[in-house]
C-alpha positions as CSV (number, residue, x, y, z in Angstrom):
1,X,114.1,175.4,78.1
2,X,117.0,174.6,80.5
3,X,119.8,173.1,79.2
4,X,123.7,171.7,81.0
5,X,126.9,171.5,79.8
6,X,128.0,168.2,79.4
7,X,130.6,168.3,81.8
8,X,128.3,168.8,84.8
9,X,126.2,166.0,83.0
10,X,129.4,163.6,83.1
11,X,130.2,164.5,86.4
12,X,126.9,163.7,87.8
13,X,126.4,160.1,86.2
14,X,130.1,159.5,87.2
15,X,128.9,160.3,90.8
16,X,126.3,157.7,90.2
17,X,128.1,155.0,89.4
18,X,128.3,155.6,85.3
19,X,131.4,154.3,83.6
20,X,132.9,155.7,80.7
21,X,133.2,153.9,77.6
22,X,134.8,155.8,74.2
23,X,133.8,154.8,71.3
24,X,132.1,157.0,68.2
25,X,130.0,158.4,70.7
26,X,130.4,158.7,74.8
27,X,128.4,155.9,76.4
28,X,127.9,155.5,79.5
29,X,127.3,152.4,81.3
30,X,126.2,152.0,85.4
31,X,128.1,149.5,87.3
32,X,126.6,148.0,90.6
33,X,130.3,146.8,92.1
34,X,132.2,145.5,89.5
35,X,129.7,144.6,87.4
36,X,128.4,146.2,84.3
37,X,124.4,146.5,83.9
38,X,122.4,147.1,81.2
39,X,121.4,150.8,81.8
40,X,123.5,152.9,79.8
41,X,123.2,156.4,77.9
42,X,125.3,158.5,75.4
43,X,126.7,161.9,74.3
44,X,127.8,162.9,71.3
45,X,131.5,163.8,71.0
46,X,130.5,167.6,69.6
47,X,128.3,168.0,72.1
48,X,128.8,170.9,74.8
49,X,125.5,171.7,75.9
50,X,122.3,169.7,76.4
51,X,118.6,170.9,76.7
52,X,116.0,169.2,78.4
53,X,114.1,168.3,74.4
């Protein structure tokens, strides 16, 4: 089972146009431009590692 630290995995959806928004968890949302779309994902704050399950 491969798994990534969640830095690379921030990196990576940064590259791809993935904006951070903090709340209780990570989320991140993919702006086209300026403006926000409705694709989005999260990571847990105690998160350091994530496996491919």
């Amino acid at each position: 089972m491969a798994t990534l630290k969640t830095l690379e995995i921030k990196r990576g959806l940064q590259r791809k146009g993935f904006r951070e928004d903090n709340r209780d968890h990570k989320f991140y949302f993919l702006y086209l431009g300026d403006k926000r779309t409705s694709v989005r994902t999260k990571i847990s704050h105690g998160e350091t590692e994530i496996d491919d399950g």
